[in-house]
N, C-alpha and C positions, 0 to 999 in steps of 0.2 A: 138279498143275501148279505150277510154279514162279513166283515172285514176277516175274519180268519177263515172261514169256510171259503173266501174267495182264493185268500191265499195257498189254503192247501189244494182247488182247483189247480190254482197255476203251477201250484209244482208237480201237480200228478201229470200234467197234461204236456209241461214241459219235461216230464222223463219220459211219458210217450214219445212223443216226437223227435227222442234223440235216440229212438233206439236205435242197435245198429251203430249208431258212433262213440264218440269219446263221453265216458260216463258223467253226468253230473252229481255234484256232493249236495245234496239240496239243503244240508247241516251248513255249509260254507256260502251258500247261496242267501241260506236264512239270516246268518250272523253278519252277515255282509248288509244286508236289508234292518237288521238292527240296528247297526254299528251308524249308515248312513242315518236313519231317521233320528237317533241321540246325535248328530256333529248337528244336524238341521235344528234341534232343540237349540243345540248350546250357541248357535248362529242369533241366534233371534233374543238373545240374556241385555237385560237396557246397559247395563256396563261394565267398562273392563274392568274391575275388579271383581262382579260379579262370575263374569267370563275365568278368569285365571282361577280361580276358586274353583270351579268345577274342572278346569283342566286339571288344576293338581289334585282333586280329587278322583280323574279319572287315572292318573297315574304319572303324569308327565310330570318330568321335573325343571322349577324352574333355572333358567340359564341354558338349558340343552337346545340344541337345535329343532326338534320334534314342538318345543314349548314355543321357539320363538317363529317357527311357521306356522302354528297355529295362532298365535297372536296376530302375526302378520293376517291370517284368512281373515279374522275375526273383523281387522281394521276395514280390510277390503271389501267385505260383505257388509258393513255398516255404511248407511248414505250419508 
């Protein structure tokens, strides 16, 4: 089975199983699931200038505190 048929499995199956309770956004759940797999991308860039380059092109500016924990993740996930 292919990686998106799998995914749309998981999400039919996990709004089954919450029927009855607090609804899920599976739009929020998706973007969520994007968002993680682009930070894992930008985790794995061979350097920090490569790295800030793509932060600021994903929007963060530099000097802000969003840019400089991100910097900081960057450092820390590097061995």
């Amino acid at each position: 089975m292919d990686e998106k048929k799998k995914r749309d499995l998981d999400d039919v199956i996990r709004e089954e199983t919450r029927r009855g309770r607090r609804p899920v956004d599976i739009g929020t759940v998706r973007q969520k699931r994007e968002r993680l797999a682009l930070l894992k991308r930008l985790l794995t860039l061979a350097t920090e200038q490569e790295f800030m380059e793509a932060i600021r092109a994903f929007g963060l500016v530099e000097g802000s505190p969003e840019f400089s924990e991100a910097l900081d993740a960057w450092h820390a996930f590097r061995p």
